[in-house]
Each structure stands twice: as C-alpha cells, then as structure tokens.
C-alpha positions in Angstrom: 62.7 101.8 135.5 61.9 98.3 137.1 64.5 95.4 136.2 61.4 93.8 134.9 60.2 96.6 133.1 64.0 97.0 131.3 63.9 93.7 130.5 60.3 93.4 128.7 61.9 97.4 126.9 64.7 94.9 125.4 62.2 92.7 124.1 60.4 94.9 122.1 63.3 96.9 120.8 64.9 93.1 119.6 61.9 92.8 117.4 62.1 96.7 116.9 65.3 95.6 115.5 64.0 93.0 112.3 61.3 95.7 112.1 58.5 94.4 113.5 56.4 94.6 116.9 55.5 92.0 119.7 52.0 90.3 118.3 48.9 90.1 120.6 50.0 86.5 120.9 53.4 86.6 121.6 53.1 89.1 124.4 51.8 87.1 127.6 54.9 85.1 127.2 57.3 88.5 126.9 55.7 89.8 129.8 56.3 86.1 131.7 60.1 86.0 130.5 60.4 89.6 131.8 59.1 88.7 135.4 61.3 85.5 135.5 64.2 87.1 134.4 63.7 90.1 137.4 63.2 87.4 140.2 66.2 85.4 139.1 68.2 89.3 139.2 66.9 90.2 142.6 67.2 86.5 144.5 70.0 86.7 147.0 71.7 83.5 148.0 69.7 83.3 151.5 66.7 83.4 150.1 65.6 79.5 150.0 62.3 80.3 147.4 63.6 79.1 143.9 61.6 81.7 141.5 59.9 79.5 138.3 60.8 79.8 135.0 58.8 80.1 132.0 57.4 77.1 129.7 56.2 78.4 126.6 54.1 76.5 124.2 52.9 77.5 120.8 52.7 76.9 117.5 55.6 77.0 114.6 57.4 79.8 113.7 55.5 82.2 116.7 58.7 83.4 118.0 59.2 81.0 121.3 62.7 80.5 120.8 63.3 84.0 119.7 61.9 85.3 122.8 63.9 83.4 125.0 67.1 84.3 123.4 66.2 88.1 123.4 65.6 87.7 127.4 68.9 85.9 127.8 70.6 88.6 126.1 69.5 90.7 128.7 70.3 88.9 131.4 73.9 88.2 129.5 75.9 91.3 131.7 74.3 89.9 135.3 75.2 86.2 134.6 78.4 84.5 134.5 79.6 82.9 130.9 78.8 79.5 132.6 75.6 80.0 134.2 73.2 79.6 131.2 72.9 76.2 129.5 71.2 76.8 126.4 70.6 73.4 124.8 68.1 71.6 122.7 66.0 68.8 124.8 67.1 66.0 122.2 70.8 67.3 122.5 70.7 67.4 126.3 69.1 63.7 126.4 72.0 62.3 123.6 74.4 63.5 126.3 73.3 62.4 128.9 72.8 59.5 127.3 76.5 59.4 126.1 77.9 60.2 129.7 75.9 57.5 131.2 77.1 54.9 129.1 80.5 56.0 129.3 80.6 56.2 133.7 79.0 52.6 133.0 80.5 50.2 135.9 81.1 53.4 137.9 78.9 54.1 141.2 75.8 56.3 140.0 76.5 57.0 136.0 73.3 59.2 135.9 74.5 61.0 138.8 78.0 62.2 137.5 76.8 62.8 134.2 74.0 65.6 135.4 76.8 66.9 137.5 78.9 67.4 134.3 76.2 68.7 132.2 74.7 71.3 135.0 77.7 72.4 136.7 77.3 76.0 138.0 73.9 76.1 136.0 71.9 78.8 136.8 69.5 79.0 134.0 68.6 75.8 132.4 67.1 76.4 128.3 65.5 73.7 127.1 64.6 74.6 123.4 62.5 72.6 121.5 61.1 69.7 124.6 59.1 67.4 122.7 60.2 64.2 124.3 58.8 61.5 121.7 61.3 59.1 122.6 60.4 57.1 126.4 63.9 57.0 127.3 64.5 60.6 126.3 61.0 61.4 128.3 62.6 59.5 131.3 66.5 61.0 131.3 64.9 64.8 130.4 62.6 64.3 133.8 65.7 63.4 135.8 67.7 66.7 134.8 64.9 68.9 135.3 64.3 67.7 138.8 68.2 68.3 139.0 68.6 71.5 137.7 65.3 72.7 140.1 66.9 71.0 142.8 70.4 72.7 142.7 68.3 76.4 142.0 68.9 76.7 138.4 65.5 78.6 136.7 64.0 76.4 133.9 63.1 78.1 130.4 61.6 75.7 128.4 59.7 76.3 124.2 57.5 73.2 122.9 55.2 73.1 120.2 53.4 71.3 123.1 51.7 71.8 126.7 53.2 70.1 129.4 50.6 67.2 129.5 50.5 66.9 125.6 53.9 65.4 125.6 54.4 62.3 124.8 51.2 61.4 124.0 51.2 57.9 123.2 48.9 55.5 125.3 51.4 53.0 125.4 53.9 55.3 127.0 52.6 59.0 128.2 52.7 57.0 132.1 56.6 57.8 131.5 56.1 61.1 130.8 54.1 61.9 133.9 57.5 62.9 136.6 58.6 65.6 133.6 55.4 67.0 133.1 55.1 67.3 136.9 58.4 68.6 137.3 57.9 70.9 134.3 54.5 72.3 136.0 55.7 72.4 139.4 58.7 74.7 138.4 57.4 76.7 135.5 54.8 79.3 134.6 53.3 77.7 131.2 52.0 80.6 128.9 50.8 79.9 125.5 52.0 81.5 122.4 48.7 81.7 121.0 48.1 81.7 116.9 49.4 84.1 114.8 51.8 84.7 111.7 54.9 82.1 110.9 57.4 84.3 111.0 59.7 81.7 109.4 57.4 82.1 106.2 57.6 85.8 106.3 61.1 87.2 106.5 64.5 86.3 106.2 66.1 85.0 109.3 69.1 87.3 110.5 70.3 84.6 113.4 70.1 81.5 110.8 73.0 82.6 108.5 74.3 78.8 107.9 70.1 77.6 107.8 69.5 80.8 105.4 72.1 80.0 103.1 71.1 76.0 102.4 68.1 75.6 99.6 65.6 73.1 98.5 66.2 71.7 94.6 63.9 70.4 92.4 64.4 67.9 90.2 68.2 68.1 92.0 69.7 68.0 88.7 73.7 67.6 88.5 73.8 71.5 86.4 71.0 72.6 89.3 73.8 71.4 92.2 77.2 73.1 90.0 75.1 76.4 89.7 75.3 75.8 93.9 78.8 75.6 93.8 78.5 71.3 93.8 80.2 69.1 92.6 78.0 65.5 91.7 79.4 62.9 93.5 80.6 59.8 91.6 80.9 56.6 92.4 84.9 56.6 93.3 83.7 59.2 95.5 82.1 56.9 98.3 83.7 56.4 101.8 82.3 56.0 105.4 82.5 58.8 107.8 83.4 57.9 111.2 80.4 58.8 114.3 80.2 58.0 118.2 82.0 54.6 116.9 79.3 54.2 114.2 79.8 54.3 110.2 77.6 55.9 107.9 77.9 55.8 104.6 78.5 59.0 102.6 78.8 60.0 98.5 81.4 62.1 99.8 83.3 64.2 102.1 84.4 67.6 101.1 86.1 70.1 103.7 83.0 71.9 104.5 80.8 69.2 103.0 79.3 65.9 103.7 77.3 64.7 101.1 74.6 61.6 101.5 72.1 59.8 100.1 68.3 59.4 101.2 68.7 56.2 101.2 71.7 56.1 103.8 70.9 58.5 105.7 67.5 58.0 105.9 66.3 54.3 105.4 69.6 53.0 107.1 69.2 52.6 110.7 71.3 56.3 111.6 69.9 57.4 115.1 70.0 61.3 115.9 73.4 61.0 118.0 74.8 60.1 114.3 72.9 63.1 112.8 74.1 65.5 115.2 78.0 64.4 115.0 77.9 65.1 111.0 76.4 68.5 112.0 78.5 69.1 114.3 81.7 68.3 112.2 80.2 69.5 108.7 79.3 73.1 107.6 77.0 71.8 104.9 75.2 69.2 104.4 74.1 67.6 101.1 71.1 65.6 101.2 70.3 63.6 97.8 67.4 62.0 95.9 64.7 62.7 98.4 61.4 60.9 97.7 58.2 61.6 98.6 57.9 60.5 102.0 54.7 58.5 100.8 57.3 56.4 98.9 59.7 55.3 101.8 58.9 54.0 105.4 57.9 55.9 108.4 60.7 55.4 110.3 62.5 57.2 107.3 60.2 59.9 107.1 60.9 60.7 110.9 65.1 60.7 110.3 64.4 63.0 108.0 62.3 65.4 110.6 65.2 64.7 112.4 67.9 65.5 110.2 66.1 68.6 109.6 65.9 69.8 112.9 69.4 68.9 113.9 70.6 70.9 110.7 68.1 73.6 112.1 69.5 73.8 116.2 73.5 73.8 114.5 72.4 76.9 111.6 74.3 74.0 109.5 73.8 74.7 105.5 71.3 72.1 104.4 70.9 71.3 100.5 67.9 69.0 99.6 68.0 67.8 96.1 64.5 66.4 95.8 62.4 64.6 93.3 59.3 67.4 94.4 58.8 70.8 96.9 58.6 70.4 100.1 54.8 70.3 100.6 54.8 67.3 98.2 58.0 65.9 99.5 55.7 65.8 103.3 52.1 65.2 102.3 52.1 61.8 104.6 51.3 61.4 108.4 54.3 62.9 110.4 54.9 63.8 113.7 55.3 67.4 113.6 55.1 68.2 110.1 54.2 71.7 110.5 57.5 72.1 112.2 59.6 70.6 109.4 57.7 72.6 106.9 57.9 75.6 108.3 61.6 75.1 108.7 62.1 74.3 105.2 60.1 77.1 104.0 63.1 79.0 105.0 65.2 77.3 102.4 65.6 78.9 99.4 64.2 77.9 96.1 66.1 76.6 92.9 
C-alpha cells in the first residue's frame, strides 16, 4: 500500500469511526489531503520543489476541519511534536499582532515575531481563513509567504475561495498578496454541498462545545437546574485581559460570567475574547437580544465570541430572550456559520 493510499484508508476509517462514510462532496478534498500528506512524507531535504498544500473551501458543517485533522493524525508518527502548527487564522493574526507590538522599537518587529510563531514549522494549518479584518488580511499574507518560503506545506479550510475573501470593495485590493500566495502554494478543492454534520450528530471532539446549551427565556431556576448560580449585583468585578478590563457579573473558578451588553455592545475586540476563553472553562453569556435589537458591530462580537468559544471547545451558556434562529434573523457576516455552531448547543 502507497503512503498516499494509507493515508486516504485512515480517512475513511476516522469517519468509519462516528459511523458514517466520506460523502460524494467531501471526497475530492480527502483524496487532495492524501496526496499532500505523501509528497510532504517522501520529500527529502535536497529536493528544492516545495510540494503544495491543500485549501479547502466549502460550506458549514461539511467536514473541512475534520478532514484535516484526520490527515494530520496520520501524519502524527512521521512529524516531529513541533512541526505542525495548527492554529486558527484570527488566532495566528492576534499574535502576530501581539508580538509585533511588543518587538516595537526593535529592528524588524514583523520579522522576529514570524520567526517565533513558525519556528521549525513544517505544516502550517490555518483553520477557519476568513480574513474580514484589512489588517488581519495584510499580517495573514505575510506568514503565508513565510511559512512557503522557509518549506512549511500550507493546509488551509474557509467557508470561502481564495478570491472571495475579503470581499469588500473598499478593501479586497489588500487581500490580493494572500490570495496570490494562497493560490500559488495550494491546491484549492471545494467541499461541495451536502449534509451539516454539526446538525446531525453529536460531536465526539467538542466535549467542552457539547456540553454548553442555549436557554430560553434564561430564567434564574432555568440557569440553577444548569448547575448556576444568578449573579447579583455584589457579584460584579473586572477581569483583567492583554492590559484591558472587561466587565464581568462574576468570576467563578471555572466560570466567567457576562452580560450582552458588556461583552457585546462594549468595545471588547477578539484578543479580549480569546484571553477569557483561554483562562475560563465556561462561559456564561446573559440576556441576549435579538440581534435586530442591538447594533451591528454587536451582532459581529457576538459571531465572534461564538467562534472563539468554538476553536477553545470552551463550555458556552447563552441565556437568551429567543432560539437561536430568532436570536440571528438580521444581516451577518457568516451567519450560517454561527448557526450551525449553535445548533450544536443543547436545548433547555
């Protein structure tokens, strides 16, 4: 048996494993993640070709990230611990932000911070590249054309194609180097349409996510039959992020518990988001609106919050004032993505 061939075996037997079968739709990208992962095996260090990696693009819950992880578990007893980065895009542009801010004064800050983030890289995940943000667009170009440059093989999920990122008029121009690098060094295959598997079965690798649930009318008895205590107002305190303070109901060893309003409508970026799931099993989320009812700029932290809950498997609790098809029925970027996410959460 090929190395190819074992690989794309491991594949289907992972979704063997949650007893199911690789759809018509998810197979093309199998089959690509199969081929990269062989060339990357049998490249030997004289050779000076770099083999491309694999962009997938699809829609929600078709697998992407799931497929990528199955192949990386194959490749797991050929690479060294530190040779994968797996890393989602926002996560990888917060730190490069971070480190560029912190080497500021110093002789090429963008420089030493890809150099600490790559290191011995030899397989570069990107999960989740959506790139709304310019600067994000701008930074996320620069480490792909690092982590090509220095040989690393570039895996990479969207819910978009390369030149569908970023779309904006006013800004897709900065977009234009990643989508080049992104084409240049990737085969992009399309997950095409097909079940949500999100909506279909539990989800064995989301034990934190799978545990969280979605409350309606988020009653004070609705949160104790969760094991919650209602905060009170003696309750309130800060909680301490990148420098920053955002305001909390309370803090409980596992728990952080917030408002809508503070988390949401206040002016908390995704670096703050990421720092409470990073520090928090749980978090508590209360008195969510419809997102008819509060601003855009609200609506999209609260994408955000759910996706940064989603890439940590933190526990997420949403006391709301509706479901969540109610709780979204407004304009959002990605709103199939949230939904689909929240689908996940049970029901109480």
């Amino acid at each position: 048996m090929t190395v190819r061939d074992s690989l794309s075996a491991r594949l289907e037997a992972a979704a063997a494993a949650v007893g199911s079968t690789l759809d018509d739709g998810q197979r093309p990208a199998a089959d690509a993640l199969a081929a990269a992962g062989a060339r990357l095996l049998r490249r030997r260090p004289t050779r000076p070709r770099r083999p491309r990696g694999v962009y997938l693009f699809g829609d929600v819950g078709r697998g992407k990230t799931w497929l990528v992880d199955g192949l990386l578990a194959g490749l797991a007893a050929d690479l060294e611990t530190d040779a994968v980065l797996r890393v989602h895009a926002f996560d990888a542009a917060r730190r490069l932000h971070a480190a560029v801010a912190r080497a500021s004064g110093e002789p090429a800050p963008l420089r030493r911070a890809l150099d600490e983030l790559l290191g011995p890289v030899r397989v570069l995940f990107l999960d989740e590249l959506h790139a709304h943000d310019p600067g994000d667009a701008m930074i996320l170009a620069r480490l792909v054309r690092d982590a090509v440059g220095r040989g690393a093989v570039l895996l990479a999920t969207s819910n978009y194609a390369p030149s569908g990122l970023l779309p904006s008029p006013r800004f897709h121009h900065l977009v234009q180097p990643l989508v080049a690098c992104l084409e240049e060094a990737c085969t992009v295959v399309e997950v095409a349409a097909g079940p949500d598997y999100r909506r279909l079965a539990p989800l064995p690798d989301r034990p934190g996510w799978s545990s969280g649930a979605w409350v309606v009318p988020g009653s004070a008895a609705q949160a104790a039959r969760l094991g919650l205590t209602t905060p009170g107002p003696a309750d309130r305190t800060f909680v301490s992020v990148g420098g920053r303070r955002v305001a909390a109901l309370a803090v409980e060893d596992d728990a952080v518990h917030l408002h809508f309003a503070d988390a949401c409508e206040a002016a908390t970026s995704v670096a703050d988001l990421l720092a409470l799931a990073d520090r928090y099993p749980a978090l508590v989320l209360w008195a969510v609106p419809r997102l008819t009812r509060t601003t855009p700029d609200a609506a999209r932290r609260f994408a955000n919050l759910v996706d940064v809950c989603w890439d940590r498997d933190t526990r997420l609790v949403v006391l709301a004032s509706d479901p969540p098809d109610d709780v979204l029925d407004t304009p959002l970027l990605d709103r199939a993505r949230t939904a689909s996410r929240l689908a996940a959460l049970a029901r109480n």
